[in-house]
Z-matrix of the N, CA and C atoms (Angstrom, degrees):
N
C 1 1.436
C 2 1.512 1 108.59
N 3 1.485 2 119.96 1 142.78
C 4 1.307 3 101.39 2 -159.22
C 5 2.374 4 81.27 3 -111.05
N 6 0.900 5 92.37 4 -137.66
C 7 1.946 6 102.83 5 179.35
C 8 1.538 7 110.25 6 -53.31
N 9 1.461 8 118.61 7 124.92
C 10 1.151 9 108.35 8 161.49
C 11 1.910 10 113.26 9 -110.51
N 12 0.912 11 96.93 10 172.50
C 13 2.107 12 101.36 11 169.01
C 14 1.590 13 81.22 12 -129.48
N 15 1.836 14 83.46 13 147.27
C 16 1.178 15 108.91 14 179.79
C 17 1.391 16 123.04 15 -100.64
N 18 1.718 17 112.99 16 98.03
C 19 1.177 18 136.41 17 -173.85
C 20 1.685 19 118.76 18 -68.08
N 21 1.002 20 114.59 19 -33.49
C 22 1.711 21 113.54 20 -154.14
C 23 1.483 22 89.84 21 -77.74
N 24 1.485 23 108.14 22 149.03
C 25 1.314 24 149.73 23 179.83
C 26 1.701 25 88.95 24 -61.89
N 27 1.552 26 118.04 25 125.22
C 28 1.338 27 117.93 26 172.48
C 29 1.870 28 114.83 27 -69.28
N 30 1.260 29 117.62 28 -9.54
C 31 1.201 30 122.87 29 155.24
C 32 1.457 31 141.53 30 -61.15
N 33 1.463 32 112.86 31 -30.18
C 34 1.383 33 132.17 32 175.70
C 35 1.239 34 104.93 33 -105.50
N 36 1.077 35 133.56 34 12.28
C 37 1.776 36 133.82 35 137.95
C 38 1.331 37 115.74 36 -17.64
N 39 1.400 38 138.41 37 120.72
C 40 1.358 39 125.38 38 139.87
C 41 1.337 40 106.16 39 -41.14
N 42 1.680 41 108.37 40 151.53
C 43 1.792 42 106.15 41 145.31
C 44 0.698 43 118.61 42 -67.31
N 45 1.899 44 91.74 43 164.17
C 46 1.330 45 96.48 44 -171.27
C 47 1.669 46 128.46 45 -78.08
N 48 1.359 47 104.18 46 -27.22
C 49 1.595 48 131.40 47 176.64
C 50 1.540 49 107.45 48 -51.39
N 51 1.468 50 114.97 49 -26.17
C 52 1.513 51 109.34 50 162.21
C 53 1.426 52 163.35 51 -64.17
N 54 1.076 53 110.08 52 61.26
C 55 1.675 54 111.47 53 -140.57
C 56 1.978 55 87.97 54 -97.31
N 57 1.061 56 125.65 55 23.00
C 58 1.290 57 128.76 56 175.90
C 59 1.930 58 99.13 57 -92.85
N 60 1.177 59 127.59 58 26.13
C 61 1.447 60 134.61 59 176.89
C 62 2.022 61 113.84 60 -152.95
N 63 1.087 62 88.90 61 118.02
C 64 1.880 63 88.10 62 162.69
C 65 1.293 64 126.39 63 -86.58
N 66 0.978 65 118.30 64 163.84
C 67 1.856 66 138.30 65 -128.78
C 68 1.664 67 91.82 66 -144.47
N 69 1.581 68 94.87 67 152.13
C 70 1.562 69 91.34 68 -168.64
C 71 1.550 70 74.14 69 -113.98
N 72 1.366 71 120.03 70 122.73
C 73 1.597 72 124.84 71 155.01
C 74 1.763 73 107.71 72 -115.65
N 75 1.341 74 113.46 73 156.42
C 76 1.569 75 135.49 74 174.22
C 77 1.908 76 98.68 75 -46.48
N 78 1.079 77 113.82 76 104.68
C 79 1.683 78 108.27 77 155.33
C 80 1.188 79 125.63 78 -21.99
N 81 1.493 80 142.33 79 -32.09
C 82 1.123 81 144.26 80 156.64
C 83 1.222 82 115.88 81 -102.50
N 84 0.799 83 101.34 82 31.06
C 85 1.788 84 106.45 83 155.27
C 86 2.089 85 102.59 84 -115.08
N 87 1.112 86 107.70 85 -29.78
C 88 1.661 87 98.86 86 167.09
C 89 1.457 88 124.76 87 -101.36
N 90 1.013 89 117.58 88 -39.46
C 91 1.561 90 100.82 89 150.56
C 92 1.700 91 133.14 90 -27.83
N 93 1.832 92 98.36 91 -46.69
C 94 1.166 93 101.17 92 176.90
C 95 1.498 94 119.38 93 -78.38
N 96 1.589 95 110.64 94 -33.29
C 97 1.506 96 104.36 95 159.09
C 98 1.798 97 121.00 96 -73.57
N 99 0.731 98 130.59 97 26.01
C 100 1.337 99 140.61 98 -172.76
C 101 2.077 100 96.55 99 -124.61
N 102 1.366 101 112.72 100 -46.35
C 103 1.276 102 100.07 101 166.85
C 104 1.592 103 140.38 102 -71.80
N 105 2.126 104 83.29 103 -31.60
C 106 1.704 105 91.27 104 -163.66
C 107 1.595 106 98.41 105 -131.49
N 108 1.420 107 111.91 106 44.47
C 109 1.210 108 127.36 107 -171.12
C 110 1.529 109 122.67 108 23.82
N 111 1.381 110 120.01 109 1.30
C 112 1.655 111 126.56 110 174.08
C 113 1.619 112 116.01 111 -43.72
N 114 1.523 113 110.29 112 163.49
C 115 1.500 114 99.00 113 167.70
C 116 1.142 115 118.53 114 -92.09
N 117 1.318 116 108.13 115 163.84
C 118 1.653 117 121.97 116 162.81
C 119 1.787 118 113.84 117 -93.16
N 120 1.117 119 107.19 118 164.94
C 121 1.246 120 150.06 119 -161.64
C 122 1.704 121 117.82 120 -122.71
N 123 1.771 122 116.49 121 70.45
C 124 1.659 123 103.49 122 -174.11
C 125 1.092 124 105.36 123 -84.74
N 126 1.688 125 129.86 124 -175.80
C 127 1.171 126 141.28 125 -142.53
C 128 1.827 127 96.23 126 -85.32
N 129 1.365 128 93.97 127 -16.41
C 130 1.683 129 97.64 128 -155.48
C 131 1.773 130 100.12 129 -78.84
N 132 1.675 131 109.47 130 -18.94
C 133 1.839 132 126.49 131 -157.11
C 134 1.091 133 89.14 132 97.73
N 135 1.206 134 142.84 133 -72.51
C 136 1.722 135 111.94 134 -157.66
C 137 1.677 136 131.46 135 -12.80
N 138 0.631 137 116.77 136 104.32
C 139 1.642 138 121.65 137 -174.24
C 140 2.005 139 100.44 138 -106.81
N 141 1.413 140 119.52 139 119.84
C 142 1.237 141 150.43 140 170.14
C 143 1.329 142 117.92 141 -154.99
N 144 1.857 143 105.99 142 151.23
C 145 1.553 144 114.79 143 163.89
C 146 1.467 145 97.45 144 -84.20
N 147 1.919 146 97.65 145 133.74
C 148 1.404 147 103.52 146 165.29
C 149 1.134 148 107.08 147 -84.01
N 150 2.065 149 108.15 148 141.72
C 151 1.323 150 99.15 149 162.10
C 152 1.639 151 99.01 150 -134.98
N 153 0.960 152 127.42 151 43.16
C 154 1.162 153 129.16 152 153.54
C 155 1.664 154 131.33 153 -156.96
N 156 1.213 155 112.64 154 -167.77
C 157 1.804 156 116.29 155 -172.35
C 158 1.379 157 105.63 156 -76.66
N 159 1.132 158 132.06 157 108.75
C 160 1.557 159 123.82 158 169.10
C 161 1.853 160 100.62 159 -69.22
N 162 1.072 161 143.80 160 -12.81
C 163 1.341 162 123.03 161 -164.26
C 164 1.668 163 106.34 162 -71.30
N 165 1.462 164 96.99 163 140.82
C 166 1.659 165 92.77 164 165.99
C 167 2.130 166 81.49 165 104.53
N 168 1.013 167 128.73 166 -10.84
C 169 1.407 168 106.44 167 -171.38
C 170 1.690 169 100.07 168 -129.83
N 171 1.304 170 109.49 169 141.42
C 172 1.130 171 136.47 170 178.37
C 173 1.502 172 108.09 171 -23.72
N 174 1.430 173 134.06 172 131.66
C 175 1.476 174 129.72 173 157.91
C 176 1.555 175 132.64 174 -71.22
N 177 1.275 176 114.97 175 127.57
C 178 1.679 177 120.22 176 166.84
C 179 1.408 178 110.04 177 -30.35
N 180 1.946 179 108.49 178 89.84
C 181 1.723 180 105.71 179 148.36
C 182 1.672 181 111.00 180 1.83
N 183 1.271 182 84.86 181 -86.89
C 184 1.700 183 93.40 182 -160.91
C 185 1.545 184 127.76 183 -60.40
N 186 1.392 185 86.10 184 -33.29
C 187 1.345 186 108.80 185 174.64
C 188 2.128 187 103.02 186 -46.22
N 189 1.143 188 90.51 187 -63.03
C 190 1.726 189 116.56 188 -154.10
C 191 1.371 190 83.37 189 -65.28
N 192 1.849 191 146.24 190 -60.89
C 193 1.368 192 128.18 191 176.74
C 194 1.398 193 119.49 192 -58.23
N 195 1.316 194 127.16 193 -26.09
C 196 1.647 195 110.83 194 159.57
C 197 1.098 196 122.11 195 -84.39
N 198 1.318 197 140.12 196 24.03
C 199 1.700 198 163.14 197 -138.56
C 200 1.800 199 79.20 198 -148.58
N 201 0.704 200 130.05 199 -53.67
C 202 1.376 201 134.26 200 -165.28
C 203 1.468 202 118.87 201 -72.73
N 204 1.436 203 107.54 202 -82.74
C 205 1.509 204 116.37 203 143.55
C 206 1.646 205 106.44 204 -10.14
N 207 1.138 206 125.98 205 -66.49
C 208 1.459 207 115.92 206 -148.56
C 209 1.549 208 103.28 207 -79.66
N 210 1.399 209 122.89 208 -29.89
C 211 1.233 210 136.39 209 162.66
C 212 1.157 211 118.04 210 -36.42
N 213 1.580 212 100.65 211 -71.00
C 214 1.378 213 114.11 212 -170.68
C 215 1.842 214 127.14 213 -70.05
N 216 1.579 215 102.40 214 -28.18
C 217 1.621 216 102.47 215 146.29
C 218 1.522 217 133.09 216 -77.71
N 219 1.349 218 120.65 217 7.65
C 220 1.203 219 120.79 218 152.41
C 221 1.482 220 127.52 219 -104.46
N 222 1.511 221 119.00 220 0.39
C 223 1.343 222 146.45 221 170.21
C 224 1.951 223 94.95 222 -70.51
N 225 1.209 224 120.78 223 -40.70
C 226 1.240 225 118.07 224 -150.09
C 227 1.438 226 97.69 225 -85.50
């Protein structure tokens, strides 16, 4: 995935207290928090330091329809 802008409605946010779901963030945006411990920024706004494996856990609602969207206008 190359740059995204951050589209989603600050209303349809997951909470924030939820860290039982993964977040679609830019690959270099976690690497770099993985080097220089900073936060990330997912598609949804949620902004946290990752410190663990999202695999195996449910995807960000919101996340996953602007994951979609972005797909599907480059499908066209």
């Amino acid at each position: 995935m190359t740059s995204t802008q951050e589209t989603a409605d600050p209303r349809l946010r997951p909470p924030d207290d939820d860290d039982r779901i993964a977040h679609y963030v830019r690959k270099e945006d976690i690497v770099r928090a993985n080097v220089e411990g900073v936060p990330v920024r997912a598609l949804c706004g949620k902004k946290w330091i990752p410190n663990r494996d999202p695999k195996g856990l449910p995807v960000c609602p919101v996340c996953q329809r602007i994951m979609d969207n972005v797909r599907n206008r480059g499908a066209n």
